[in-house]
C-alpha positions, -999 to 999 in steps of 0.1 A, spaced: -532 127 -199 -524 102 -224 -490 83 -221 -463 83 -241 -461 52 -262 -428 29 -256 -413 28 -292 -382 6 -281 -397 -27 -285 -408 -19 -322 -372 -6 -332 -354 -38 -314 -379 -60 -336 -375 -37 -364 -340 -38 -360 -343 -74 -356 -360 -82 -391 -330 -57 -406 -303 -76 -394 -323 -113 -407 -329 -99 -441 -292 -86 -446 -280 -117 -434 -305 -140 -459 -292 -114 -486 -248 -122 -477 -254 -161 -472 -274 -158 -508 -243 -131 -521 -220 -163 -507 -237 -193 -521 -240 -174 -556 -205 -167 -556 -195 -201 -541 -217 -216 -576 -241 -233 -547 -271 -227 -579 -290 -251 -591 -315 -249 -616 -352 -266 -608 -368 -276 -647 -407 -274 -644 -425 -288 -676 -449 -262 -698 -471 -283 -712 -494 -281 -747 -530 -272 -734 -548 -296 -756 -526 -326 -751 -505 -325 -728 -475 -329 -744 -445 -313 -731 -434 -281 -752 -403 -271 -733 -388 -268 -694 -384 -237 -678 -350 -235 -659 -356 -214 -626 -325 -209 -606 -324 -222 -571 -294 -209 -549 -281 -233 -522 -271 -232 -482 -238 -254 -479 -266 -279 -463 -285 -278 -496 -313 -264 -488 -327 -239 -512 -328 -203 -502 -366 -188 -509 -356 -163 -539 -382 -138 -525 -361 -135 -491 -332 -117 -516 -339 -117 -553 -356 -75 -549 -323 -66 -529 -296 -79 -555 -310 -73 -586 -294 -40 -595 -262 -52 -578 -232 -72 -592 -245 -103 -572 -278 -103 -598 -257 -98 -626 -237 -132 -612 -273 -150 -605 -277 -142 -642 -244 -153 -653 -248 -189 -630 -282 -197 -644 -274 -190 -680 -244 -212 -681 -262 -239 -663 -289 -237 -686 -264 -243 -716 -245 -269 -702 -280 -287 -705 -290 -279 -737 -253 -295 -748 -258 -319 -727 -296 -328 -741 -299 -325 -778 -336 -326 -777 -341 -301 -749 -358 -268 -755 -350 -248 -723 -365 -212 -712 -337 -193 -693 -345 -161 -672 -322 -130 -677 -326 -93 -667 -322 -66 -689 -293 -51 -667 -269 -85 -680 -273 -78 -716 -242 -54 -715 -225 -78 -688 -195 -93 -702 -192 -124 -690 -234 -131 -692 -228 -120 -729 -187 -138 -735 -213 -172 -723 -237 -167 -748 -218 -161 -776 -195 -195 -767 -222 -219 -761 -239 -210 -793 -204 -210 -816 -195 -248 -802 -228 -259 -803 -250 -247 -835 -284 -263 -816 -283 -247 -791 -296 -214 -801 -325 -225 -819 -332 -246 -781 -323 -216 -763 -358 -194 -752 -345 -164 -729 -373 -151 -707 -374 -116 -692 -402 -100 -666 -423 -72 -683 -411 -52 -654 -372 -60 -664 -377 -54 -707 -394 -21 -699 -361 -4 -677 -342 -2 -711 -368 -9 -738 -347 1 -769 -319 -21 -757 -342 -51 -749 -354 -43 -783 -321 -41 -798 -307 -75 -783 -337 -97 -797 -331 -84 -834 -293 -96 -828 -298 -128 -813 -329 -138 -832 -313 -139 -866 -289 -162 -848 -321 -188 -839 -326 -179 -800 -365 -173 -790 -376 -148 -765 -401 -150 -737 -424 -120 -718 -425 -131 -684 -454 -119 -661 -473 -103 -686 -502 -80 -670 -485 -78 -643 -466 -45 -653 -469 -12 -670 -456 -28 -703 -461 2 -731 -481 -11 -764 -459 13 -786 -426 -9 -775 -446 -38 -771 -448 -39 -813 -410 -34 -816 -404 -61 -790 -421 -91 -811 -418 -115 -785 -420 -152 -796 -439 -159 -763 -462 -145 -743 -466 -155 -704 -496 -145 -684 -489 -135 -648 -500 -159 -625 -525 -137 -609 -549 -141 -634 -546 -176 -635 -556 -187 -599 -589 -195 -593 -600 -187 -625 -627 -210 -632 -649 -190 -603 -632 -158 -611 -656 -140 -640 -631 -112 -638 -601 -135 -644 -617 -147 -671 -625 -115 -691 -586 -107 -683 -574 -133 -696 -590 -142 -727 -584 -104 -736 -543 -111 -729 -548 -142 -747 -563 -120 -778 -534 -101 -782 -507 -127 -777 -528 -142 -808 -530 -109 -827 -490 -111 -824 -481 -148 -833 -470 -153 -800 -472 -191 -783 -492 -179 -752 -488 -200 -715 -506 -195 -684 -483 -195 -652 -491 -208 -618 -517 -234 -632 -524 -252 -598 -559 -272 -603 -576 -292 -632 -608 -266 -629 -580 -236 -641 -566 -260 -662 -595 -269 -682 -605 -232 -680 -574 -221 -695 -574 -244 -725 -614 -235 -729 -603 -203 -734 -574 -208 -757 -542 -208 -739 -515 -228 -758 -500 -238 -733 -501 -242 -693 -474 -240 -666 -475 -248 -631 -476 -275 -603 -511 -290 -610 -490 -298 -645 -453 -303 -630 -433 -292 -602 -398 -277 -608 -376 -302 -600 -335 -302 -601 -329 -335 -611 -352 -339 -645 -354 -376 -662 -330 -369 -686 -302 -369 -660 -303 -399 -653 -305 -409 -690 -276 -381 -693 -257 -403 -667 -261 -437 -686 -252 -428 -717 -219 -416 -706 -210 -449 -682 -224 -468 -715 
C-alpha cells in the first residue's frame, strides 16, 4: 500500500518563501516612504545614428545600504495599493526636478493609470509645469498597455488634457497585452514601445521578425515615434533598424544608470 506523502516540509518552505516575499514587499513599503528612490536614466537612441532622442527615468528603490531592491521581488504586490501610488508620486517628482534642473533634457517618466486621480501625483504635475513652462513640452509619461487598458476612457481622457498643455505620451510594452484597437484610436499615443519579447534574438527569430515589422506598421500608420526595448546585441540592433524601428533601447545601446553626465555638469555649474 502506497504511503502517505509527508507534506510538512513543502508547507515550512512554502511558508518560508511567504514570509521572504512579505518581508522584500515592507522593506520596499519602508524605503519608498523613507524617499530611499532613485531614478536610473537609460539612453533611447535614434536607429540610424545613434544619436540620443531622450532618457527613460526608471525608478530604483533603495536598502538603507544602497543597494537597489529588484522591482520584480515587489512591484505586482503594491501596485493597486497606496505604496504604488507613492512609487508613482517619488518617481514623478524626481523626474521633474531633472527636467528643471536640465533645460535640454527630454525625459520619459512611468506612471499607472490608478495615479491619475491621486492627488498629490496630479497637485506635482500641475506645479512643475506652471513654474517651469519647458518642462511639459520635455515631459514624455509612459504607461504599460496592461495599466492604460484598466480605465481606458480615463487614460483617454487624461492625454487630451495634458497634451494641449505640450506633455507627450508613451505605450509601454506594446504586444505584450490585450490592448483593444477600438481604444487604441482614441488613445493617439505619441510613442509606441515594443515589448521586449519580440526584440531578443531577433535576428535568428523569423517569427520575431514577422511580429515586429507588423507592430512597427501600425505605430507608422499612427504617427507614432516607434522604439524597440531590451536591445541587447548589435545582430538585434542592426535587425531592428533594417526593419524600421526609430529608435532602440536597451543595454547593448546604454545601461540605466543613476548618476547621468549631466550631473556632474548640473554640479559645476552651480559651484561656478
Amino acid at each position: 500500500m502506497p504511503q502517505p506523502i509527508d507534506l510538512s516540509n513543502f508547507n515550512i518552505l512554502a511558508a518560508a518563501v511567504a514570509r521572504r516575499d512579505a518581508d522584500i514587499v515592507q522593506m520596499a513599503s519602508d524605503a519608498i516612504q523613507d524617499w530611499r528612490v532613485a531614478l536610473a536614466y537609460q539612453p533611447i537612441v535614434n536607429a540610424r545614428n545613434g544619436d540620443v532622442g531622450f532618457y527613460e527615468g526608471l525608478a530604483r528603490v533603495l536598502e538603507p545600504n544602497g543597494r537597489i531592491i529588484p522591482a520584480g521581488d515587489f512591484i505586482t504586490a503594491i501596485e493597486e495599493t497606496q505604496v504604488g501610488r507613492q512609487l508613482d508620486c517619488r518617481a514623478l517628482q524626481l523626474g521633474l526636478e531633472a527636467l528643471h534642473q536640465v533645460p535640454g533634457l527630454r525625459l520619459a517618466v512611468n506612471m499607472s493609470a490608478r495615479s491619475i486621480g491621486h492627488p498629490e501625483w496630479t497637485r506635482l504635475l500641475d506645479d512643475a509645469t506652471r513654474q517651469d513652462d519647458t518642462v511639459a513640452e520635455r515631459l514624455i509619461l509612459e504607461i504599460t498597455e496592461s495599466s492604460a487598458m484598466t480605465v481606458p476612457e480615463l487614460v483617454a481622457q487624461f492625454m487630451t488634457t495634458w497634451r494641449a498643455k505640450g506633455v507627450s505620451f508613451a505605450l509601454d510594452d506594446f504586444g505584450a497585452g490585450q490592448t483593444a484597437f477600438r481604444y487604441f484610436k482614441q488613445f493617439q499615443f505619441d510613442i509606441l514601445k515594443i515589448d521586449g519579447q519580440f526584440s531578443r534574438n531577433i535576428a535568428h527569430d523569423p517569427d520575431n521578425q514577422v511580429i515586429t515589422k507588423a507592430l512597427l506598421s501600425i505605430a507608422g500608420h499612427f504617427d507614432m515615434i516607434s522604439v524597440a526595448e531590451h536591445v541587447e546585441t548589435e545582430a538585434d540592433a542592426a535587425m531592428l533598424q533594417s526593419l524600421g524601428a526609430g529608435y532602440l533601447q536597451g543595454y547593448h545601446l546604454g545601461a540605466p544608470v543613476l548618476n547621468p553626465v549631466w550631473t556632474d555638469q548640473y554640479d559645476a555649474s552651480q559651484t561656478g
